[in-house]
Structure formats: structure tokens, C-alpha cells
C-alpha positions as CSV (number, residue, x, y, z in Angstrom):
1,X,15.7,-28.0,-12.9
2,X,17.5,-25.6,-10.9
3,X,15.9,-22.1,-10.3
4,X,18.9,-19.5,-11.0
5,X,18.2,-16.1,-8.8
6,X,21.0,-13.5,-9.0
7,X,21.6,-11.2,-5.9
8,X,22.7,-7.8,-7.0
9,X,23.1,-4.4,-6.3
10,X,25.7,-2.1,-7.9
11,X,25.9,-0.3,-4.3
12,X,28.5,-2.0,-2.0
13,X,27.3,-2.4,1.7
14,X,23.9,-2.9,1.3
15,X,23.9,-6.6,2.5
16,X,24.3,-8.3,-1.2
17,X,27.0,-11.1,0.3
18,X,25.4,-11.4,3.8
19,X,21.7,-12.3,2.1
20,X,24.0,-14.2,-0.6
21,X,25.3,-16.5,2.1
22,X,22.5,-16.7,4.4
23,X,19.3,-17.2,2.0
24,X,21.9,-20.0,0.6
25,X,22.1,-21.4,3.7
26,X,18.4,-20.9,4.6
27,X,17.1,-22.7,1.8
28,X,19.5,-25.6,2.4
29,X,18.1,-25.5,6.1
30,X,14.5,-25.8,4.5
31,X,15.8,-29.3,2.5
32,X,16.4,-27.6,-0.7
33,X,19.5,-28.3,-2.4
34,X,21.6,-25.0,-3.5
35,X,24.8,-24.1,-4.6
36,X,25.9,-20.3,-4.2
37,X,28.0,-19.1,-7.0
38,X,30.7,-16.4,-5.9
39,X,31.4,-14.2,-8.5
40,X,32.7,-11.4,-6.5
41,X,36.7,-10.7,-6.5
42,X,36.7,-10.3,-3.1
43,X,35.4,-13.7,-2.2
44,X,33.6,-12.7,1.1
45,X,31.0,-15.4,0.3
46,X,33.2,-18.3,0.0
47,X,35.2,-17.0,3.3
48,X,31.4,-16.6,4.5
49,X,30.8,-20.3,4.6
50,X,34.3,-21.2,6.2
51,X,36.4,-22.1,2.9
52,X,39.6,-19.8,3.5
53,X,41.1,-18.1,0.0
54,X,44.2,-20.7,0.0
55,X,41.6,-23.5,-0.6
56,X,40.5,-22.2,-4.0
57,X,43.1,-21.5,-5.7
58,X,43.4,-24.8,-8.3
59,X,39.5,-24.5,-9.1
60,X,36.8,-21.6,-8.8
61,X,34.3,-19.3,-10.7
62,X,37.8,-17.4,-12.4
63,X,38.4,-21.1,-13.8
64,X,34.8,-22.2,-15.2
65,X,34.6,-18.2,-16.6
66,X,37.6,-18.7,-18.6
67,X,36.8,-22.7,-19.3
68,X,40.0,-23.9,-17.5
69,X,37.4,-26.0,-15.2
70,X,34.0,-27.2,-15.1
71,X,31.3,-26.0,-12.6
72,X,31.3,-29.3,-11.1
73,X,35.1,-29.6,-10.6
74,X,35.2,-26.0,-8.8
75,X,32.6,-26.8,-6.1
76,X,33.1,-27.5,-3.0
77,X,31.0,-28.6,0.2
78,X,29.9,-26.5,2.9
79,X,29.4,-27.7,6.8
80,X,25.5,-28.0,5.7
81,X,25.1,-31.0,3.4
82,X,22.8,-29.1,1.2
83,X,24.9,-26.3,0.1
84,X,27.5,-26.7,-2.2
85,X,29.6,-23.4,-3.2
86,X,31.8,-22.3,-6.4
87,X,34.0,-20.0,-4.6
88,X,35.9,-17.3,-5.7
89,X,39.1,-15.2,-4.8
90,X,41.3,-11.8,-6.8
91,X,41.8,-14.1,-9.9
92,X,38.1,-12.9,-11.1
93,X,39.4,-9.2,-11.7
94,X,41.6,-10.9,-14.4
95,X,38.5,-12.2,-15.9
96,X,36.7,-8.7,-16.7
97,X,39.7,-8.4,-19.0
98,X,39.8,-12.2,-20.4
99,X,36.4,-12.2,-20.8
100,X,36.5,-9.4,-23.0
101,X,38.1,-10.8,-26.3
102,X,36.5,-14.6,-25.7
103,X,33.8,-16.3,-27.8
104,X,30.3,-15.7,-26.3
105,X,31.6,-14.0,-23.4
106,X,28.0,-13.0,-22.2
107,X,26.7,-16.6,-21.5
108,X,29.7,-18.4,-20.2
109,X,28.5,-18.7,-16.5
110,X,25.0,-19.7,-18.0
111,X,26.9,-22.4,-19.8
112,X,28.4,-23.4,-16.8
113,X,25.2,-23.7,-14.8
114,X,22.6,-25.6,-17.6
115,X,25.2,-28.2,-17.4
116,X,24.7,-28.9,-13.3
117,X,20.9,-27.5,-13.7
118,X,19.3,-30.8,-12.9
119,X,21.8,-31.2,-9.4
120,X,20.5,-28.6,-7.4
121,X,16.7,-26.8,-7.1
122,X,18.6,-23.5,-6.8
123,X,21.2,-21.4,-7.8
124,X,21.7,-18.6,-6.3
125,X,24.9,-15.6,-7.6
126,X,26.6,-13.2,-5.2
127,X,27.7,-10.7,-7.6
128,X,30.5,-8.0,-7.4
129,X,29.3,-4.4,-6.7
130,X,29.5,-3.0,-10.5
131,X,27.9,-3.7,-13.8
132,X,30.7,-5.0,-15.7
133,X,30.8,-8.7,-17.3
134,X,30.9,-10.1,-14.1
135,X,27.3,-8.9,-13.1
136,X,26.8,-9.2,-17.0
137,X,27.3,-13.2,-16.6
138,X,25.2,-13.5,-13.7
139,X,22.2,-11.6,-15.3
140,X,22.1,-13.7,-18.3
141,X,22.4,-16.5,-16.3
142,X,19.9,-16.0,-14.4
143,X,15.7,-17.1,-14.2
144,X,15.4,-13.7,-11.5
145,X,17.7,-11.3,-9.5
146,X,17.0,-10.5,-6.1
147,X,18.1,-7.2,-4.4
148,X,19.1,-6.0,-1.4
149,X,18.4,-2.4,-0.2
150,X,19.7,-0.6,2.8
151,X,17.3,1.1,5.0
152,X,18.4,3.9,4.7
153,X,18.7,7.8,2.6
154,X,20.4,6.5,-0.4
155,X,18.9,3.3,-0.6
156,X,17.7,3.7,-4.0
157,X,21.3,4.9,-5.2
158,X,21.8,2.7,-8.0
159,X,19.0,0.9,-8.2
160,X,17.7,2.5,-11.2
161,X,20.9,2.1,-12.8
162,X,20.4,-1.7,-12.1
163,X,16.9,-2.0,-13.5
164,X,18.4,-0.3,-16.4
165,X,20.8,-2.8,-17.2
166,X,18.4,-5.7,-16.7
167,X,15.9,-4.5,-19.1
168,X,18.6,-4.4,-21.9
169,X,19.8,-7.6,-20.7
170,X,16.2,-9.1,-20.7
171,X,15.4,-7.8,-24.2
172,X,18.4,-8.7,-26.0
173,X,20.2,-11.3,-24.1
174,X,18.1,-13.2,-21.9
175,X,14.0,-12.8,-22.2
176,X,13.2,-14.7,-18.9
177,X,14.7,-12.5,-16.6
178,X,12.6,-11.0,-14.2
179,X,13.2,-9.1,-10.7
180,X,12.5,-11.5,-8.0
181,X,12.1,-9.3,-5.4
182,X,13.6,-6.8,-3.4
183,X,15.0,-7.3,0.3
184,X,14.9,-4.4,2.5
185,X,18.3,-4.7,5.0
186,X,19.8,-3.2,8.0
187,X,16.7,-2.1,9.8
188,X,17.1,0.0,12.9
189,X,13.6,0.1,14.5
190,X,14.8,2.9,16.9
191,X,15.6,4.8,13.4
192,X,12.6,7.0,12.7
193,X,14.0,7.0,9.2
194,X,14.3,3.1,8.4
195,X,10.9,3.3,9.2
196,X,10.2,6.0,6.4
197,X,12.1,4.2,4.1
198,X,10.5,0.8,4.2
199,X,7.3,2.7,3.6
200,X,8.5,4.7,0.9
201,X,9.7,1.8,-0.8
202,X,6.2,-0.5,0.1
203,X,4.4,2.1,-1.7
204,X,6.8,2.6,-4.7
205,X,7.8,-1.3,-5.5
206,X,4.4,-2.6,-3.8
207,X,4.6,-6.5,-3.9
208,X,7.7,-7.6,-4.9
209,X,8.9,-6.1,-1.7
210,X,9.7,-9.0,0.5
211,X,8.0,-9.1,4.1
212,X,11.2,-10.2,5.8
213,X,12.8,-7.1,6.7
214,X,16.6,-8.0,7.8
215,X,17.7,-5.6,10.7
216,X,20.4,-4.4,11.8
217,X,21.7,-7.4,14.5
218,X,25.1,-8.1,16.0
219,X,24.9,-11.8,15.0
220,X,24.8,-10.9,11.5
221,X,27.9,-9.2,11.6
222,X,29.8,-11.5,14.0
223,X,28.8,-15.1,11.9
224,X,31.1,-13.9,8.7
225,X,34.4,-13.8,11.5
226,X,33.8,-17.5,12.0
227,X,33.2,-18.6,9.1
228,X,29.5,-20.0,9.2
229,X,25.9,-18.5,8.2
230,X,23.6,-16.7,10.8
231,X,21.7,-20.6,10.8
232,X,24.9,-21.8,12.2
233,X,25.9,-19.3,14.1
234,X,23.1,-18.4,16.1
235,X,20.3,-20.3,14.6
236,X,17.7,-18.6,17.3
237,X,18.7,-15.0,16.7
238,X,16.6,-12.5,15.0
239,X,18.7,-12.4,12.0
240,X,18.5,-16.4,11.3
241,X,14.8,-15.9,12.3
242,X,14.4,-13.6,9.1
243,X,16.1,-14.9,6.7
244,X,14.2,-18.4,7.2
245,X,11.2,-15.8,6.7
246,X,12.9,-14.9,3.1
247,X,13.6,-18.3,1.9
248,X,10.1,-19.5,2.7
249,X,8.9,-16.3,0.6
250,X,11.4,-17.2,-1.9
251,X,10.0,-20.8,-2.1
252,X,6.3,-19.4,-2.2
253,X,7.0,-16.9,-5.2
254,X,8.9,-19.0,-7.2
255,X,5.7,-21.6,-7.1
256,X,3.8,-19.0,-9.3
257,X,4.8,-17.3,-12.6
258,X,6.0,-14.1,-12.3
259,X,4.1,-11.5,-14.4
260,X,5.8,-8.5,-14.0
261,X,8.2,-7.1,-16.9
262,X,11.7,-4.8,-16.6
263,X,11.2,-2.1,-18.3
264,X,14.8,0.6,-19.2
265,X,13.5,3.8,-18.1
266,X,15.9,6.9,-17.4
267,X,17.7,6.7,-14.2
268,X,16.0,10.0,-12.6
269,X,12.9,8.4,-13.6
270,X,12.8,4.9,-11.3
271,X,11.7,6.4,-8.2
272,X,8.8,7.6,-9.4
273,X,8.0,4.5,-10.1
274,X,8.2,4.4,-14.1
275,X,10.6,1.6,-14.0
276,X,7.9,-1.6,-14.4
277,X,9.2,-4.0,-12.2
């Protein structure tokens, strides 16, 4: 049975799509079977792993939301054999509107998934950068979410906001869900204050802080233009070299049972650490 993890963060630009694609691609590399759900309207996931907007238009996430499709008939392969990927393109903005009115409109995308659960050891969901149904799917969808977080001032902009919205989800929708982990992104090691920040947030969110720090790296940035993951691109570069790091932590945690709960708390409150996570 497939373990479902979640990448959010309500932030845009914080590396949510590039550790979408690449800790997708990563676990594949490790022999895992995965497919990567893209439920952001922008679709820089799908266009991420090579499939161009054009080539999704008869079947993708916007079809199995709305049950035009099945999850099965709107993936596609990828150029490694053990990622397969439900794209997505602008039709999904239509869906925060369709959704709205439909019958059980929370757990269609977990719907979608239980039915291809026993294909794939993991699923993982590049979500769009808001809390609407969208995010709302994904959440209930999901066994964990994982989340990136910029190395830098603002990095905990939002995140309280998220934690928020996955303790309601967790007591009234979906009682498994539990945070995963968080990934700390964009690291500058010649940044005095990426330095302070990985600290801060080591002492604040203590173990479910992921070791693999992603940095800052030119790789990273280039792979998305040709349409492959950092593994592909430049398998020996320091970005590939981490998130292999994060995929093998991935695979340890989710050996063990998490034990640590989401609590709502107020947003002013979470970075003083009275959000449980």
C-alpha cells in the first residue's frame, strides 16, 4: 500500500515543486515505485519531468477531480521507469469552483488514490500555493505532508497558517495525518543568515527537521528548462547529492510510526513553538 505524503507550503518560492519533482525522482532512483500528483494550476511539475502542457490536455488531475477520468487513465510515464505522473495544467483553477457544489468534494483526490494504492509504494502531491480545495484534497488525501522552507527571514511566513489548517483537517477530516517533516531549501553557506535560520528552526521543530539541507545550486534551477529532475540532469551535483539524502530519510522515517500530533494553535503563536508538530 502506497504511502501518500503531501508537499505544501502556502508560500510560493520556497522550493514546493522543485522537492516535488526531485524527491519523486529520487525515490524512483532508490527502486521505489512513485507517482507525483500535480495539483498545481500552473503545472510546473508535470513540465518538470519533460511532459509539455499540450500533452495533458484529454486526461489529468482537473479530470479525476471532477470524475471525468480515472487516476489510472490520467497518468503518464516519465523518462525513469519508476515514476509515473498525473499532470496537471490552467483547467485545475476551474476546479476550485466545480468542486465547490459536488458530492464529497473533500475526499475526491483520496478516492482517486485508494483505488491505485496497491501500484505504487508512494504517492507524493505537489500542491498549489494556497489553502483552498485544492490543498484541501491533498491534505485529506494524504498519510503525511512534507514542507519546504526557505532559508531565509520569512521562512516561517505561513507556516503557522499551514499547521493550522492541518490540525482541523486531521481532527475532522482525516485522523492520520501527520507532518512528515520539514525540508529546509535554498541554502547559501556564504549567507551568515541561512545559517541562523537553519538553527533557529533546529531548535524550534527539533527532529522532524530533515538533515538534508537543499542549497542554493545552479543545477537546480537549470534541470526544470530541460525538462528532467536534478538525477537526470546532473546526477553528481550537490543538489542530486541531497535530495538522494532526503529520500533515504524519507524511506527511514516512514519505517517507524510517527508519534507526533498537529495541534491548531493561533498563528502568532507557532514560532514559539506551541504548534505540536
Amino acid at each position: 500500500m502506497a504511502k501518500t505524503i503531501c508537499i505544501a507550503n502556502q508560500k510560493g518560492g520556497v522550493g514546493k515543486t522543485t522537492t516535488s519533482v526531485n524527491l519523486s525522482s529520487a525515490l524512483a532512483t532508490l527502486g521505489k515505485r512513485v507517482l507525483l500528483v500535480d495539483m498545481d494550476p500552473q503545472g510546473n511539475a508535470s513540465s518538470g519531468l519533460g511532459i509539455k502542457r499540450f500533452e495533458s490536455q484529454d486526461a489529468n488531475s482537473y479530470h479525476v477531480l471532477i470524475g471525468e477520468k480515472t487516476l489510472t487513465e490520467a497518468t503518464q510515464n516519465t523518462s525513469n521507469p519508476n515514476l509515473k505522473i498525473s499532470t496537471a495544467n490552467p483547467d485545475l483553477v476551474g476546479a476550485e469552483i466545480e468542486l465547490v457544489d459536488m458530492p464529497q468534494r473533500e475526499y475526491r483526490l483520496k478516492q482517486a488514490i485508494a483505488s491505485v494504492a496497491d501500484q505504487y509504494d508512494y504517492v507524493l502531491i505537489d500542491c498549489p500555493p494556497s489553502l483552498g480545495l485544492l490543498t484541501l484534497n491533498a491534505l485529506n488525501a494524504a498519510d503525511s505532508f512534507l514542507v519546504p522552507l526557505q532559508c531565509e527571514y520569512y521562512a516561517l511566513e505561513g507556516l503557522s497558517q499551514l499547521l493550522n489548517t492541518a490540525g482541523l483537517i486531521k481532527k475532522n477530516l482525516n485522523p492520520q495525518l501527520h507532518i512528515e517533516g520539514i525540508v529546509l531549501t535554498m541554502f547559501d553557506m556564504r549567507n551568515n543568515l541561512s545559517h541562523q535560520v537553519v538553527t533557529e528552526i533546529k531548535n524550534h521543530f527539533g527532529e522532524k527537521v530533515f538533515n538534508a539541507i537543499i542549497p542554493r545550486n545552479v543545477r537546480l534551477s537549470e534541470a526544470p528548462s530541460h525538462g528532467q529532475s536534478i538525477l537526470e540532469y546532473d546526477s553528481k551535483s550537490v543538489g542530486a547529492i541531497r535530495y538522494l539524502e532526503l529520500a533515504r530519510e524519507v524511506v527511514a522515517r516512514t519505517e517507524v510510526k510517527p508519534s507526533a500530533e498537529i495541534a491548531p494553535a493561533a498563528e502568532q503563536n507557532a514560532y514559539q513553538g506551541e504548534v505540536n508538530v
